[in-house]
N, C-alpha and C positions, 0 to 999 in steps of 0.2 A: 676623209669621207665628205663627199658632195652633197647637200642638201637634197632632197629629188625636186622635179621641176614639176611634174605631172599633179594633175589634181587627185586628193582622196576621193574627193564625191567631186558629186556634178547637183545642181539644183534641180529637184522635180516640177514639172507644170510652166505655167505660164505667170503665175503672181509675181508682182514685182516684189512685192514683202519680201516673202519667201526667195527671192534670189538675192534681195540685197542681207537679208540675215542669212544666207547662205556665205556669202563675200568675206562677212565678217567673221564668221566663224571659220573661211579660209585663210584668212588674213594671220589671225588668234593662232591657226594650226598652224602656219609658217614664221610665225614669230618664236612658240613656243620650243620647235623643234630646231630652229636656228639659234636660241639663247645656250642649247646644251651641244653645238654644234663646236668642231676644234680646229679653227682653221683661221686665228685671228681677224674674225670680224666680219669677215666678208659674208657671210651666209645672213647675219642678225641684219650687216647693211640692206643687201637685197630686200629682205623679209620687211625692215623699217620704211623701206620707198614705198612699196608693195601697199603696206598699210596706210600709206600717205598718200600714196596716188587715188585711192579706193575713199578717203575721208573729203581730196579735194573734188572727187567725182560729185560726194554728198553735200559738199559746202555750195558747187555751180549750183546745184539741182535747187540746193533750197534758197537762192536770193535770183531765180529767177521770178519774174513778173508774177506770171499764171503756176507756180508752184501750187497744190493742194491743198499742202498744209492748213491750219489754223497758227495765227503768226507767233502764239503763247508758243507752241509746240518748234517752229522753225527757230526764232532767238535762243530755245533751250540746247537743237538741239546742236544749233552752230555755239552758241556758249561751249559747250563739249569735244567741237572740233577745236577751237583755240587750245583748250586740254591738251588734244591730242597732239596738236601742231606741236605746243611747247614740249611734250617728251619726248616727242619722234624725236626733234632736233636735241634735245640734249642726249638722247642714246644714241644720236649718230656721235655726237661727239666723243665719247665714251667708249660706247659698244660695249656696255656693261649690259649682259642679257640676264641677269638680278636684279635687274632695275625696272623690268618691263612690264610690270604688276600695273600700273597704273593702266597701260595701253590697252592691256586685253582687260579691265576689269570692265571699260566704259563697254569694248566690243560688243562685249559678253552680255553688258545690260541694255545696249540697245538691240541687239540679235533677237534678246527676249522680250522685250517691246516688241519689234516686227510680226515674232512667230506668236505673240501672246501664250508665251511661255513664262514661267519661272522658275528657278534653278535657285544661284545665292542671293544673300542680302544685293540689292541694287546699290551700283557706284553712287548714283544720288537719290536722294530723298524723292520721291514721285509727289510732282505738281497735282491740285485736285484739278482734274477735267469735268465739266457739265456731263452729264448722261448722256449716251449717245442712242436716238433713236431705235428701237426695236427694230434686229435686222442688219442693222448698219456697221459698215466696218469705218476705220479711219482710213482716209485716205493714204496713198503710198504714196513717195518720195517722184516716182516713175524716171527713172535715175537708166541713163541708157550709155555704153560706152561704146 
């Protein structure tokens, strides 16, 4: 059985939030469905680039110059892509899709960051941030492939 290639969803509107927490949660869904997939590996490889290529999209974004960020927020959240680097690469090496709890747990708590949503306990401990303006959202990544 082949993985399908097609997307479940597509992102609504034009927020970049909201499409790059959309990414992630497509990443998550191709990860998950590739770890219980039977076909030696190749499916979880796919799905682990997939998820790599999508984290180095947000590592460019975030150590360019004019980034939006606030810098507390960019070191956090590249601190997290180093994460992610180190377990893509050791499940490529492996291709044990039991092991991928780490990858989707960050997804999953930064997807909810994006959408200011929450779901489970958060991969990390949440930084205090100053209050932010009445009104005001944080800025987004603005992350373009």
């Amino acid at each position: 059985m082949k993985l399908p290639t097609g997307y479940a969803s597509r992102p609504g509107g034009d927020d970049p939030r909201s499409t790059e927490a959309w990414a992630l949660g497509e990443a998550s869904r191709r990860l998950a469905l590739a770890a219980r997939m039977d076909d030696k590996g190749e499916s979880l490889r796919e799905a682990l680039r997939l998820n790599q290529r999508l984290w180095s999209i947000f590592q460019a974004a975030l150590t360019e110059p004019d980034c939006p960020l606030p810098l507390e927020i960019r070191d956090n959240v590249l601190a997290l892509s180093v994460m992610i680097d180190r377990h893509v690469m050791a499940r490529l090496g492996d291709l044990d899709g039991g092991k991928i709890g780490p990858i989707l747990d960050i997804n999953r708590a930064i997807a909810e960051g994006l959408t200011g949503k929450t779901g489970a306990a958060p991969a990390v401990a949440p930084q205090p941030q100053p209050p932010a303006p009445t009104g005001a959202r944080p800025p987004a990544m603005r992350v373009s492939a």
